[in-house]
C-alpha positions as CSV (number, residue, x, y, z in Angstrom):
1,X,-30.7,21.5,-20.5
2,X,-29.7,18.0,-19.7
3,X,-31.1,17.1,-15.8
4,X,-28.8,14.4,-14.4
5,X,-29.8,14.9,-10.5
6,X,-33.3,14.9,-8.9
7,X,-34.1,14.5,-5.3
8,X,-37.5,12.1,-4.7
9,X,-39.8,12.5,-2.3
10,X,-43.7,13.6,-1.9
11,X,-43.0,17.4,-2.5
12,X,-43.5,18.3,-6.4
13,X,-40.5,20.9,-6.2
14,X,-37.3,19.1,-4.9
15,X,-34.2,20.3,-5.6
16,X,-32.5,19.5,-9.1
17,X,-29.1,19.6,-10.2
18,X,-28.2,20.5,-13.6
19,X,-25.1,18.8,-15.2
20,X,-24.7,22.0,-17.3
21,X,-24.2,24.3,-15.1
22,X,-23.6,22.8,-11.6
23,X,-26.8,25.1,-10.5
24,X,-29.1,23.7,-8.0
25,X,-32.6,24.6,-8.9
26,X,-36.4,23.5,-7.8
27,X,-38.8,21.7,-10.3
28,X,-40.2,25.2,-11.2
29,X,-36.9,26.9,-11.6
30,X,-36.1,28.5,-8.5
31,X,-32.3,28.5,-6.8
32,X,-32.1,26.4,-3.7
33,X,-31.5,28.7,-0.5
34,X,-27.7,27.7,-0.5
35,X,-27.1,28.8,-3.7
36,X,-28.7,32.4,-3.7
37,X,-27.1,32.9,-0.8
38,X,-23.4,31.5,-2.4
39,X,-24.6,34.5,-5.6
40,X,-24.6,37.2,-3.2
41,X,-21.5,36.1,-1.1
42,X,-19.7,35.5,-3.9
43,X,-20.8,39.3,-5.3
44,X,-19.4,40.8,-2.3
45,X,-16.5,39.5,-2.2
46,X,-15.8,40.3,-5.7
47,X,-15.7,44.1,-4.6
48,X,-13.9,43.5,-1.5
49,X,-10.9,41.8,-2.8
50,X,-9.4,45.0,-4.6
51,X,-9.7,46.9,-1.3
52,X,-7.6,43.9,0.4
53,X,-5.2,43.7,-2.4
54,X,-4.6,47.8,-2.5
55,X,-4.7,48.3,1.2
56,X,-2.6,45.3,2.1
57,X,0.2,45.9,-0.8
58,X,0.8,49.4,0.4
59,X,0.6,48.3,3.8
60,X,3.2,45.6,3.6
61,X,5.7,47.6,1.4
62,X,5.4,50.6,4.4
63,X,7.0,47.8,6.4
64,X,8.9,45.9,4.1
65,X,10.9,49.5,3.6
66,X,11.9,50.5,7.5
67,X,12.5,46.9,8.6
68,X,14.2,45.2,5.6
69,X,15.4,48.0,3.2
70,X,16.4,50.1,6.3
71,X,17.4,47.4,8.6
72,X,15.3,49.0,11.5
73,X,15.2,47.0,14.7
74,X,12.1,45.0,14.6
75,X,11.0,46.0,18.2
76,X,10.8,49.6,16.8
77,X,8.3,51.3,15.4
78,X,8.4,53.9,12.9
79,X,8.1,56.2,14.7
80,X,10.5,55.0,17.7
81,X,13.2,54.5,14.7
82,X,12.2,58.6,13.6
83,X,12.6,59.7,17.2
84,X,16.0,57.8,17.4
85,X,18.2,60.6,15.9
86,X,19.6,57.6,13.8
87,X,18.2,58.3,10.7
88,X,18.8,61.7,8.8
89,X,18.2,63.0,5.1
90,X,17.0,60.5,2.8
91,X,16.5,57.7,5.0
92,X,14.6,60.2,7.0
93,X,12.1,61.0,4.4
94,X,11.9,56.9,3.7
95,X,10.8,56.5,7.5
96,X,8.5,59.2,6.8
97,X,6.8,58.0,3.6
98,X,6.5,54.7,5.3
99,X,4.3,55.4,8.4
100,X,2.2,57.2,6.1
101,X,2.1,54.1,3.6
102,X,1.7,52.5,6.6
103,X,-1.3,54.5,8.1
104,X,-3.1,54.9,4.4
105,X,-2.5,50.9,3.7
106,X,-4.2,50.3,6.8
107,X,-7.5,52.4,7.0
108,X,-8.2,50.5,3.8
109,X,-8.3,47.3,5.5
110,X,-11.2,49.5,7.1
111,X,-13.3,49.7,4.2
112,X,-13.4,45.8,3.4
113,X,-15.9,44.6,5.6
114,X,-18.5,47.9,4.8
115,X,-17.6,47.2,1.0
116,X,-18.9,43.5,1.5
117,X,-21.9,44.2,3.5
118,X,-22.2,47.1,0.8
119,X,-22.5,45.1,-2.4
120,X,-23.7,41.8,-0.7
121,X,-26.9,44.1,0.0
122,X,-27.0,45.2,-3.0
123,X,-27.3,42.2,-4.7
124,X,-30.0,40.9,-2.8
125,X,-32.3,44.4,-2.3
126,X,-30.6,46.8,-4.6
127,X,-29.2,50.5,-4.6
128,X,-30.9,51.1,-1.2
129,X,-29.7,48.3,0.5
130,X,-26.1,48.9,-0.8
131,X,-25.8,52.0,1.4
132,X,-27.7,50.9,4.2
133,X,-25.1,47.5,3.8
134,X,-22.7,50.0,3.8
135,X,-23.0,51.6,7.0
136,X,-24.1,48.7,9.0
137,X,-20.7,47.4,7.8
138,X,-18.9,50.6,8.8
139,X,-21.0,50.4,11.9
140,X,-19.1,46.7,12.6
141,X,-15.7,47.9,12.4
142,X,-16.7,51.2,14.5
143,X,-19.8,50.5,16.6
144,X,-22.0,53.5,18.0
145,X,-20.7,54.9,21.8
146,X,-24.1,54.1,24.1
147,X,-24.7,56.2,27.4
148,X,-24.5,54.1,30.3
149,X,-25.3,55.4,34.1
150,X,-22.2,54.9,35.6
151,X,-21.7,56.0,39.4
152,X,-25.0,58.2,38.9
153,X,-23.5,59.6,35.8
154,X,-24.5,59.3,31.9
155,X,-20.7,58.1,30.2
156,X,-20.5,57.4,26.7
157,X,-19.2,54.0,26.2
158,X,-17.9,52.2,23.1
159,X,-18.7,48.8,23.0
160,X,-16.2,45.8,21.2
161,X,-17.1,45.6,17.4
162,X,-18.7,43.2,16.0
163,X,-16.1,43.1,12.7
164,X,-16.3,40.6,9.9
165,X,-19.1,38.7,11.5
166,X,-21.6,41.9,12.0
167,X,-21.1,42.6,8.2
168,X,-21.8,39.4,7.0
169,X,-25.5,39.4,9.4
170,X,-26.1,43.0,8.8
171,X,-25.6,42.8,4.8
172,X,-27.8,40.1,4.3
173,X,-30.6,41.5,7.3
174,X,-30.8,45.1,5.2
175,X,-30.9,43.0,1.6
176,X,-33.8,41.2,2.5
177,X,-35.6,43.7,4.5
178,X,-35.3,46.5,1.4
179,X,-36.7,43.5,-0.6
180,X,-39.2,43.0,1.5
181,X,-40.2,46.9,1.3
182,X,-40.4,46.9,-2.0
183,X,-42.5,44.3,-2.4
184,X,-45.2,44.9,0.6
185,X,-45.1,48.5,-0.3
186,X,-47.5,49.0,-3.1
187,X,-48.0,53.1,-4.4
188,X,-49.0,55.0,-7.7
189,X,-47.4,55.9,-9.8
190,X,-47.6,59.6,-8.5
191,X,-46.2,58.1,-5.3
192,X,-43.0,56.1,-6.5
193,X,-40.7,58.9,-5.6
194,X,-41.8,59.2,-2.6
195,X,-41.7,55.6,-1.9
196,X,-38.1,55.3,-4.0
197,X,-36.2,58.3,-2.2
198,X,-37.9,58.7,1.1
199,X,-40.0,56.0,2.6
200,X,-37.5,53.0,2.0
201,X,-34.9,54.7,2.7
202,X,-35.7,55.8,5.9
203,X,-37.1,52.4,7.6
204,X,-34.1,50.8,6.2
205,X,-31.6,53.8,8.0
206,X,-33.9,53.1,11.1
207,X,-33.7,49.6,10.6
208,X,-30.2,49.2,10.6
209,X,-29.5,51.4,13.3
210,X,-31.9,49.2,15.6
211,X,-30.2,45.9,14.4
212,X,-26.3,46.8,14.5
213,X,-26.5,48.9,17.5
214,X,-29.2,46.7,19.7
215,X,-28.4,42.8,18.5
216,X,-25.5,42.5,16.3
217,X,-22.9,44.8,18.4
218,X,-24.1,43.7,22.0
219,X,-23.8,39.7,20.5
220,X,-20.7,40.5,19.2
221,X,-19.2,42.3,22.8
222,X,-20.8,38.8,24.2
223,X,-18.8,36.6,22.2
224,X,-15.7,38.8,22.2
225,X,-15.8,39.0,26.2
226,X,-16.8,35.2,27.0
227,X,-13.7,34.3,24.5
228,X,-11.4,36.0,26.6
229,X,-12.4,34.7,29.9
230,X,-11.7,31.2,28.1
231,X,-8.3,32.3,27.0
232,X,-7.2,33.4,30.3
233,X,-8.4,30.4,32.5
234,X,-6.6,28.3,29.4
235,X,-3.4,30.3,30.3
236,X,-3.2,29.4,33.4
237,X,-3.8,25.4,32.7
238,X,-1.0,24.9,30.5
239,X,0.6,26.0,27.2
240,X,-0.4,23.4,25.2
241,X,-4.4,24.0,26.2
242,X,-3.3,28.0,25.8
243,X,-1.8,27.6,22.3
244,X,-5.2,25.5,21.3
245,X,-7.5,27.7,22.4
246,X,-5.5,30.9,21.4
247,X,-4.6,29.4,17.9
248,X,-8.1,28.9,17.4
249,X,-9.5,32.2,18.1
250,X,-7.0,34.1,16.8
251,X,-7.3,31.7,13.2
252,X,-11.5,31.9,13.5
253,X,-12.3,35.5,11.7
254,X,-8.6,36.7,10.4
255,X,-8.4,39.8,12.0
256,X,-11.4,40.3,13.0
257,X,-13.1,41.3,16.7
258,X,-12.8,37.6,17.9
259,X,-8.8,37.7,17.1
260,X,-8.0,41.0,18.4
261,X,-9.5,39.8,21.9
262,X,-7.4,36.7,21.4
263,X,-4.3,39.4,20.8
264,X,-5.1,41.2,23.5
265,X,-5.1,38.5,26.7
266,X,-2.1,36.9,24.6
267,X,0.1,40.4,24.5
268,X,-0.9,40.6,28.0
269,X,0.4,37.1,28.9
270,X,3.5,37.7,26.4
271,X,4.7,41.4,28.1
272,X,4.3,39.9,31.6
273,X,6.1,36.5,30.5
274,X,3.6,34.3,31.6
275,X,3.3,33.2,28.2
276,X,5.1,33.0,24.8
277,X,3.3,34.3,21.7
278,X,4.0,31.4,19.3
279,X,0.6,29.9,18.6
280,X,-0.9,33.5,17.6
281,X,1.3,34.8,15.6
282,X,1.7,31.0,13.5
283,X,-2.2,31.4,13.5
284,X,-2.1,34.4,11.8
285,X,-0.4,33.4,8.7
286,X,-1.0,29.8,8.4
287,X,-4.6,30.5,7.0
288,X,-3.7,33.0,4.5
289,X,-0.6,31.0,3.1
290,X,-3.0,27.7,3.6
291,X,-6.0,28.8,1.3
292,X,-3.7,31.0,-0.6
293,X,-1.7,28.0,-1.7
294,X,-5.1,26.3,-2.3
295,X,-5.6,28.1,-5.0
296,X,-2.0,27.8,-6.9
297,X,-1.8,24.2,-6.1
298,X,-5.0,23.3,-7.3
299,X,-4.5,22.0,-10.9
300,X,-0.7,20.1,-9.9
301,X,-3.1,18.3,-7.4
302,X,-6.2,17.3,-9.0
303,X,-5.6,18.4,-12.3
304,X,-8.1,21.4,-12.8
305,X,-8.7,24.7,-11.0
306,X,-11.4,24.3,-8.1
307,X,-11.4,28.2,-7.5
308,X,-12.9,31.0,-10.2
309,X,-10.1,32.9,-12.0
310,X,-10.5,35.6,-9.8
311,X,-9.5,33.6,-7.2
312,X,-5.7,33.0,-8.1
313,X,-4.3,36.1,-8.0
314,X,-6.3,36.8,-4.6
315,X,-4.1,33.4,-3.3
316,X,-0.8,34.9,-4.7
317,X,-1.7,38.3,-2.3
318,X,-3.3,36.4,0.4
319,X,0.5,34.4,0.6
320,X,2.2,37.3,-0.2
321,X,0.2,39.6,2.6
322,X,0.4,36.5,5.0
323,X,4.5,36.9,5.1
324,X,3.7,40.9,5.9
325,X,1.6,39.9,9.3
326,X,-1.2,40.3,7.3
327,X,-4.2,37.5,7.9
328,X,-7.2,39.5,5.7
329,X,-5.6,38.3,2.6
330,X,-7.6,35.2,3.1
331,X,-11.1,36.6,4.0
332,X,-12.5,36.0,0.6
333,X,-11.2,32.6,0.4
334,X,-13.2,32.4,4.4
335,X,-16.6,33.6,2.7
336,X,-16.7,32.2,-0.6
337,X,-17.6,28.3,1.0
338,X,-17.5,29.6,5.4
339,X,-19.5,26.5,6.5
340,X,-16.2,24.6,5.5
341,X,-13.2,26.8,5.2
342,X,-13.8,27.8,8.3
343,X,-13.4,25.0,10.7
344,X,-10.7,23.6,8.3
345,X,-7.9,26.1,8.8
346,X,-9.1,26.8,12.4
347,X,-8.1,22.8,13.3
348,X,-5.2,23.3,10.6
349,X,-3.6,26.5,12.3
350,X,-4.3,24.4,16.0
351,X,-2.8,21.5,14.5
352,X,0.6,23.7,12.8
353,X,0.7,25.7,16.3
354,X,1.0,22.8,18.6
355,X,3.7,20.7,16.1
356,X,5.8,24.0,16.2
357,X,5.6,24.4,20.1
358,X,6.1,21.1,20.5
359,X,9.1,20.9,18.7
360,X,10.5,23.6,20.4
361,X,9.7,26.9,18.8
362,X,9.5,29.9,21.0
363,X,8.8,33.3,20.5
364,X,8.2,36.5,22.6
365,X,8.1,38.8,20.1
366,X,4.6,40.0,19.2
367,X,4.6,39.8,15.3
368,X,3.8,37.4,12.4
369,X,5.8,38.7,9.7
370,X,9.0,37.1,8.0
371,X,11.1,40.3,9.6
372,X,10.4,38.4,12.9
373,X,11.8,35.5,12.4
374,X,14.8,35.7,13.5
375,X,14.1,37.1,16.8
376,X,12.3,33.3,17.0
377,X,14.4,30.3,18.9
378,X,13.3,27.4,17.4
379,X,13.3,28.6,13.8
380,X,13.5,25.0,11.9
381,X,10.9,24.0,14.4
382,X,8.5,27.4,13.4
383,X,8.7,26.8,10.0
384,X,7.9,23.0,10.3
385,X,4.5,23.8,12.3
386,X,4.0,26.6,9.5
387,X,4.6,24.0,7.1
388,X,2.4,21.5,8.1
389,X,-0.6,23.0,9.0
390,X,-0.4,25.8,5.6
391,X,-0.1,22.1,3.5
392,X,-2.7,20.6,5.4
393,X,-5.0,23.7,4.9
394,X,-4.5,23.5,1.0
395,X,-4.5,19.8,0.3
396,X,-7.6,19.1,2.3
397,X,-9.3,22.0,0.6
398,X,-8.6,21.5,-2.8
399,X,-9.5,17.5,-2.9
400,X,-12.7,18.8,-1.2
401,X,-13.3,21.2,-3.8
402,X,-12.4,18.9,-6.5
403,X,-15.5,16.4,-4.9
404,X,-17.5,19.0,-4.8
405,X,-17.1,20.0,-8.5
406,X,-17.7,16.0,-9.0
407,X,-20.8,15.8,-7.8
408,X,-22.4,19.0,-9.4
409,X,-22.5,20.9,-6.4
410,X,-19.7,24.0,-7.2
411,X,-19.3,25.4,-10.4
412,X,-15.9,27.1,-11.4
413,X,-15.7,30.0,-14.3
């Protein structure tokens, strides 16, 4: 194996970089830290892109079949539009099937975060850790009520999940702490059962109940609540410092705990017209159509792919999702490289946000997908800002890729 990269200094096991595989190692053949944990991302995400792509086809073809097929009003719901008396026989039965498309589609979305805290575990501590990732990730999307003493009362209170970032902590906490079970805990042969079925298992249910319903869930409520105060003092300073911040928050996790608090102050400011909606609902798309694009665009730009197969058909769905309303399209594309991806299409959605608003684009309306649009005034100026920060997102991220690659530090199968 040809060795075209070693790091020098006074320790005998520096990293290495090996020109035929890209794979960082140490002198005596051990992964870096960075790329163990890219292995068990990467795994993850691998199982978690069918649930998008199921849940997020139905979804979008449960709206795609009231609001353009049907011609529905986009400011009514399915069930508004049923109620109406408008719709008889077998338009009736197509409102019908929809809201249940709609509400099957949707629970789906449900399962991607405990499928990638599932299988990220896995990975990294095995067929224990998988189902202990798994709850801890269902855990994140539906955190445990606590009893509080309220006006000399015990109340059951539900705190704000946690989401997309409590799967990623919680899936990596269980992995290594089943590992670290199985390797501290030493028993005969007589005993392994017991060890195998019982013992593990139990410290790593008690375990993750301690850590998802004592650090990561309270963290996440902190976050969640502190982001909110920010949005609404930014309201009140001025649009432009509004559609930042709320482009920002809405664009950091794609759907996730951080954005729905962004949704709600912003609905809020939107029904009371305090404040249009514009930056959020551009935020929610641009990042999806942005890294989406990334991988289609890829080989025109730079001449090669700088994504795994897998990868383009996920950016045909994450576009395709991101024209529903749809922003999780683009979650695998978020955790396949975060340290990144991240900040680039949070500036890129703030950058397409504020060219839109300040060209003119307005819009009341609280939704993202295409159906919307022409409730929008502005349109030319919506799709510009749309435009420019999607491009932005897949340019920058491609060339960066493509460096990467370069250098020997991503590999692409």
């Amino acid at each position: 194996m040809a060795i075209t990269k070693r790091t020098v200094g006074s320790s005998d096991d520096k990293p290495i970089v090996h020109k035929s595989t890209g794979q960082v190692t140490s002198k005596s053949g051990k992964q870096s830290a960075w790329t163990e944990i890219s292995k068990h991302i990467m795994t993850g995400i691998s199982y978690m892109i069918p649930i998008l792509i199921m849940g997020g086809l139905i979804g979008a073809f449960s709206q795609i079949i009231p609001y353009v097929i049907l011609g529905i009003d986009p400011s009514l719901s399915i069930v508004d539009a049923l109620n109406s008396g408008q719709f008889t026989g077998f338009n009736e039965s197509l409102l019908r099937l929809s809201n249940t498309m709609a509400s099957f589609g949707f629970t789906l979305f449900g399962f991607a975060v405990p499928m990638f805290a599932a299988f990220t575990a896995n990975s990294i501590g095995g067929k224990t850790a998988l189902l202990a990732g798994f709850i801890g990730g269902y855990v994140a999307n539906n955190p445990v009520a606590i009893m509080k003493l309220t006006d000399g009362k015990w109340v059951a209170k539900t705190p704000v999940a946690s989401g997309f970032l409590g799967g990623v902590i919680i899936a990596f906490a269980v992995g290594y702490f089943v590992k670290w079970l199985n390797e501290k805990i030493k028993v005969s042969h007589n005993w392994l059962a017991f060890k195998t079925t019982f013992l593990v298992p139990l410290l790593t249910a008690l375990f993750t109940y301690i850590v998802m319903v004592y650090v990561v869930t309270p963290i996440g409520g902190s976050i969640n609540n502190g982001i909110k105060n920010i949005l609404q003092s930014a309201g009140k300073a001025g649009e432009m410092v509004y559609a930042v911040i709320l482009s920002a928050a809405t664009a950091f996790d794609l759907g996730g705990p951080v954005n729905k608090a962004a949704g709600f102050v912003a609905t809020a400011f939107t029904m009371e017209k305090t404040l249009p909606i514009t930056a959020r609902v551009l935020a929610i798309v641009t990042p999806s159509i942005g890294l989406g694009l990334s991988a289609l665009i890829d080989k025109k730009l730079v001449g090669r792919r700088v994504y795994d197969k897998q990868f383009h058909e996920a950016g045909k769905t994450s576009i395709f999702l991101a024209f529903m309303g749809i922003s999780e399209g683009a979650i695998p594309f978020a955790l396949e490289r975060p340290s990144f991806t991240i900040p680039l299409y949070v500036i890129c959605s703030i950058i397409g946000s504020v060219t839109a608003i300040a060209l003119g684009a307005v819009q009341w309306f609280p939704e993202s997908a295409v159906w919307a649009w022409p409730l929008i005034h502005g349109k030319v100026a919506y799709i510009i800002g749309l435009a420019v920060g999607s491009i932005l997102i897949a340019v920058i991220n491609v060339f960066h890729r493509n460096n990467l690659i370069k250098k020997g530090k991503l590999e692409i199968f």
